[in-house]
mmCIF file of the C-alpha atoms, coordinates in Angstrom:
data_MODEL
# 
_entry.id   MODEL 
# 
loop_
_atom_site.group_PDB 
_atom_site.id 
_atom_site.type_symbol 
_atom_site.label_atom_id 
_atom_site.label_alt_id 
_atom_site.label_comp_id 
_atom_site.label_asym_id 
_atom_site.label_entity_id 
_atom_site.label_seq_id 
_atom_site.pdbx_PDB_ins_code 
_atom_site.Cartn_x 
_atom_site.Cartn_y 
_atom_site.Cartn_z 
_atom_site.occupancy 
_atom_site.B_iso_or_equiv 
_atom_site.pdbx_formal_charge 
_atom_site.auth_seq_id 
_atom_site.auth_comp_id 
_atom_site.auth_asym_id 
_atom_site.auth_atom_id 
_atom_site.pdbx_PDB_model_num 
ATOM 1  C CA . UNK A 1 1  ? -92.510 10.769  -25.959 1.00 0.00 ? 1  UNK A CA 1 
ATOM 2  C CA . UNK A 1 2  ? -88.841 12.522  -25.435 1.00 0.00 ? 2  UNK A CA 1 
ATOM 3  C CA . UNK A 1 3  ? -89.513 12.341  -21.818 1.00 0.00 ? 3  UNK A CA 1 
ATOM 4  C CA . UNK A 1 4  ? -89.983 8.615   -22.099 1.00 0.00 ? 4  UNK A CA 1 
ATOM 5  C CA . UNK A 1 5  ? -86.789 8.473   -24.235 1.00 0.00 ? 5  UNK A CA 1 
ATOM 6  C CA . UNK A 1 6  ? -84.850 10.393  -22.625 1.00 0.00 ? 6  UNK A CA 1 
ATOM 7  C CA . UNK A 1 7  ? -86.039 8.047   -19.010 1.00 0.00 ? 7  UNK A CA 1 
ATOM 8  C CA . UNK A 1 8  ? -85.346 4.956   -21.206 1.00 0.00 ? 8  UNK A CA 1 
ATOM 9  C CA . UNK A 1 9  ? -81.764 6.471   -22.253 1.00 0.00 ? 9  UNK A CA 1 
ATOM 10 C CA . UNK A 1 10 ? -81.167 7.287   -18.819 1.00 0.00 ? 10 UNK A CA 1 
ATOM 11 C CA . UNK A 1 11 ? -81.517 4.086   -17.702 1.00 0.00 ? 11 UNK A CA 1 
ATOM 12 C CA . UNK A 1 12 ? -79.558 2.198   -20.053 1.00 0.00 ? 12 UNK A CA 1 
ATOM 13 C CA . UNK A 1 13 ? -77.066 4.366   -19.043 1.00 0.00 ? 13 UNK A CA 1 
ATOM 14 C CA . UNK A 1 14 ? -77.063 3.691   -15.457 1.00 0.00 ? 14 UNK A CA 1 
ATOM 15 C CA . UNK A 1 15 ? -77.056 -0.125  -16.749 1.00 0.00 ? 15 UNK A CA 1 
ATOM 16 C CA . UNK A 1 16 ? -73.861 0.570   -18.534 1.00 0.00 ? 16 UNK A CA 1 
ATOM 17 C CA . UNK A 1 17 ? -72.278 2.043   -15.262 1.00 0.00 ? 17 UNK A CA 1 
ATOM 18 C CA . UNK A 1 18 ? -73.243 -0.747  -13.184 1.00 0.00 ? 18 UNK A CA 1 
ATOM 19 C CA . UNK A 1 19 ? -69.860 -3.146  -14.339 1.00 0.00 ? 19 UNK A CA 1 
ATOM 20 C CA . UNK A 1 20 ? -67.904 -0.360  -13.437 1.00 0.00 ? 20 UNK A CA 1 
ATOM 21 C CA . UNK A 1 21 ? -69.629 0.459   -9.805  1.00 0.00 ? 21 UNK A CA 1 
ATOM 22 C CA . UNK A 1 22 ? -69.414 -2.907  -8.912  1.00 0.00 ? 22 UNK A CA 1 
ATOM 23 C CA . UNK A 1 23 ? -65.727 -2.934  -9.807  1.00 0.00 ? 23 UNK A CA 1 
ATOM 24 C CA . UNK A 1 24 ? -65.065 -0.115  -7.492  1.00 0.00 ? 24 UNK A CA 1 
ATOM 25 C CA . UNK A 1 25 ? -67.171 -1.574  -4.425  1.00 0.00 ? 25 UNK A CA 1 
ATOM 26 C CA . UNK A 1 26 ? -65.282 -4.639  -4.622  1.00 0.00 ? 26 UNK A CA 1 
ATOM 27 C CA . UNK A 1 27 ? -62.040 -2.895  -4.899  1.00 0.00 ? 27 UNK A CA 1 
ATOM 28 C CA . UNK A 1 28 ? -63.165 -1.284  -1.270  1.00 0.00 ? 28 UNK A CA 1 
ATOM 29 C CA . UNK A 1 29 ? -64.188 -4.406  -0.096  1.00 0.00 ? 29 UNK A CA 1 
ATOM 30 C CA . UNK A 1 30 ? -60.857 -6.791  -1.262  1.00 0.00 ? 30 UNK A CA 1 
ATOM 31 C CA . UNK A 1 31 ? -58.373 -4.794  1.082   1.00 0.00 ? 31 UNK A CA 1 
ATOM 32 C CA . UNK A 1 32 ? -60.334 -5.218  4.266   1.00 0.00 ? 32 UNK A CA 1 
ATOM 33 C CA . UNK A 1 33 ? -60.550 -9.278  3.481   1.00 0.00 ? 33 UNK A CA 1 
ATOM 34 C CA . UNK A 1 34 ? -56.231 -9.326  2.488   1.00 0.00 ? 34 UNK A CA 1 
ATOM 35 C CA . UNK A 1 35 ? -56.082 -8.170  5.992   1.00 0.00 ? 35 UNK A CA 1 
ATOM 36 C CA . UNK A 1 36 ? -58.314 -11.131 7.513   1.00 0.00 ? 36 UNK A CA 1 
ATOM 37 C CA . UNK A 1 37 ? -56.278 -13.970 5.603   1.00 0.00 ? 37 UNK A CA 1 
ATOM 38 C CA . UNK A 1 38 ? -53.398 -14.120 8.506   1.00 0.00 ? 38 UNK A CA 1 
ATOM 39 C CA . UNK A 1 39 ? -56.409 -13.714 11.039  1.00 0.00 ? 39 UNK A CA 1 
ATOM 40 C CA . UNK A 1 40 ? -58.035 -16.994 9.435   1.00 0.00 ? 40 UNK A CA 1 
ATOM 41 C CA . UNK A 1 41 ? -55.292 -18.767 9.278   1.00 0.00 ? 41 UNK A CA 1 
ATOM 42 C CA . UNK A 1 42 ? -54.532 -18.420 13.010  1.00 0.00 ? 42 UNK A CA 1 
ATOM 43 C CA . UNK A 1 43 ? -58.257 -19.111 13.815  1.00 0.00 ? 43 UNK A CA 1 
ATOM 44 C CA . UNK A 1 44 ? -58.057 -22.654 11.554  1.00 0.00 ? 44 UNK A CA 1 
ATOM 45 C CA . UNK A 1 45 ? -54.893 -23.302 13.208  1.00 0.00 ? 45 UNK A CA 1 
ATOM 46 C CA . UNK A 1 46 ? -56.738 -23.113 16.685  1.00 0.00 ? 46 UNK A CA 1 
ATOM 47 C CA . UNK A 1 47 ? -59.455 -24.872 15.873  1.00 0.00 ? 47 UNK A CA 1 
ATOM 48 C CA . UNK A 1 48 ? -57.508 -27.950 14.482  1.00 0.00 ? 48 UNK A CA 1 
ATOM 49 C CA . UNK A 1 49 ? -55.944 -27.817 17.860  1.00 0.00 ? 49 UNK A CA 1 
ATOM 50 C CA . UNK A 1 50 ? -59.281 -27.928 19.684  1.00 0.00 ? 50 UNK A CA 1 
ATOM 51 C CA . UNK A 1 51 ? -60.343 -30.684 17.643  1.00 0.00 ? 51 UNK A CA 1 
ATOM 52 C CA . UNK A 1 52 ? -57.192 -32.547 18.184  1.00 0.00 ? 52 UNK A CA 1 
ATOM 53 C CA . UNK A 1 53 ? -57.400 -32.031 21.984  1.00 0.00 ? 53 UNK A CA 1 
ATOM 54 C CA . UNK A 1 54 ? -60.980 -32.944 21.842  1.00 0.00 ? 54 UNK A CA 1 
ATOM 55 C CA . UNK A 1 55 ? -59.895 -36.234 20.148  1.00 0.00 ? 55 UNK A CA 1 
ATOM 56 C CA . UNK A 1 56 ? -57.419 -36.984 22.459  1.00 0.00 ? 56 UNK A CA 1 
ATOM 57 C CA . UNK A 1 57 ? -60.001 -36.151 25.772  1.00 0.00 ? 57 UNK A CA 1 
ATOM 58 C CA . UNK A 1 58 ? -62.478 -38.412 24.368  1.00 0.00 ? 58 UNK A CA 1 
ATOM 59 C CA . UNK A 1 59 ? -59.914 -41.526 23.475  1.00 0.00 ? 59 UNK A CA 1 
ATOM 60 C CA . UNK A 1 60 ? -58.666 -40.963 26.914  1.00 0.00 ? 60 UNK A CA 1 
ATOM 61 C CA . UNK A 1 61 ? -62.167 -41.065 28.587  1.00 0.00 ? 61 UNK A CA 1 
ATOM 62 C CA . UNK A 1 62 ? -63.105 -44.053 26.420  1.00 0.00 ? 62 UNK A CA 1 
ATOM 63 C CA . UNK A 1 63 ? -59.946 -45.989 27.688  1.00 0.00 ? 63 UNK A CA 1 
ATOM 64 C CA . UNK A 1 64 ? -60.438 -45.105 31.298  1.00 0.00 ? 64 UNK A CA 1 
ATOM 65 C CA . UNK A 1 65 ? -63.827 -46.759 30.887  1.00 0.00 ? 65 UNK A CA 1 
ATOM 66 C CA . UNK A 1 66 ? -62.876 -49.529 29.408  1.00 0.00 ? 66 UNK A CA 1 
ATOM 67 C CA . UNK A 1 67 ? -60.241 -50.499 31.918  1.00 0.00 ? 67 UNK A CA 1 
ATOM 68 C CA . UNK A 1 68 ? -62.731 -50.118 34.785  1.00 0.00 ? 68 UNK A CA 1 
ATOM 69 C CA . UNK A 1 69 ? -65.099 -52.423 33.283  1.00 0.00 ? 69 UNK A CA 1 
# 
C-alpha cells in the first residue's frame, strides 16, 4: 500500500511540474519564431507581388483575346 502511495504521490507531483515544463519549452521555442517574423513578412510581401503579377498576366491575356476575336 505505501508503494502505491508513494507511485500515486509521485505522480501528482510530476502533474504539478507539468505548467512549469511547458513554460520552459515554450520559452525555447518563442525566440526561434521572433526571429522568423521579418522572414514572414518578406515572404507575404512576395507573394502579394506574385499574385498581383499573376492578376495583371491574366487581365492582359484576357484582353489580347478579346481584341482578336
Amino acid at each position: 500500500m505505501d508503494k502505491y502511495l508513494h507511485d500515486v504521490n509521485a505522480f501528482l507531483a510530476a502533474i504539478y511540474e507539468l505548467p512549469d515544463k511547458l513554460a520552459g519549452v515554450l520559452a525555447v521555442m518563442q525566440a526561434p519564431i521572433r526571429g522568423l517574423t521579418n522572414t514572414l513578412i518578406v515572404t507575404n510581401v512576395l507573394l502579394g507581388c506574385l499574385v498581383v503579377t499573376s492578376l495583371a498576366n491574366v487581365y492582359m491575356l484576357w484582353r489580347q483575346a478579346k481584341k482578336n476575336k
